[in-house]
Phi, psi and omega in degrees: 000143205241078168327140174204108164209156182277135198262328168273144191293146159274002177210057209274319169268345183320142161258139168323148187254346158306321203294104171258335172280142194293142161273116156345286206216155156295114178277152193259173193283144180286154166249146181325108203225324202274094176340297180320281172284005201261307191281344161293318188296324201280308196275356148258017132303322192307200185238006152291311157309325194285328183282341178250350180292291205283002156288287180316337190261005186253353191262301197251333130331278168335332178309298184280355159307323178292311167324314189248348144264348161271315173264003167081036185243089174295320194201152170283148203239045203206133166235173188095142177332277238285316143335303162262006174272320150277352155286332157298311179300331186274329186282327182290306153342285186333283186310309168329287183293330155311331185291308192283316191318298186317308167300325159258010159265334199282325175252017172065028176302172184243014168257352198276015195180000000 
């Protein structure tokens, strides 16, 4: 299995919504020194990397806005493996059965509604 993550922050220039003192200056993004990450950054520049990173962020990142903004789950409210392994699983539940509900109105089934 072949890993592709971003080695850069993603909201290095977005401004703080705290930040009340005028900015000075830009800052600028560090640079890349750590071999390891130096060779993720090279390989999500190719364009095969640049095509499956922006698949994942179009497949699976949504998932978890809706999770944690539609369905209201911000944070686990649980510790331990085993614990929180079943709060993901009920949150996944959720998310799933919200999914299908939307998919059977969408096709006009007669449970969807």
């Amino acid at each position: 299995m072949e890993l592709y993550v971003s080695v850069h922050r993603e909201d290095a220039h977005a401004p703080r919504c705290y930040e009340y003192r005028p900015l000075d200056k830009i800052k600028m993004p560090k640079r890349l020194r750590d071999p390891v990450l130096v060779a993720m950054a090279k390989k999500l520049k190719s364009p095969e990397g640049r095509a499956l990173y922006r698949r994942g962020v179009c497949t699976v990142e949504p998932v978890f806005g809706v999770i944690q903004a539609v369905l209201g789950f911000g944070q686990l409210l649980l510790r331990g493996l085993k614990k929180v392994g079943g709060e993901w699983a009920l949150m996944y539940l959720a998310y799933n059965v919200k999914r299908l509900h939307q998919l059977a109105a969408g096709l006009g089934l007669a449970w969807a509604g």
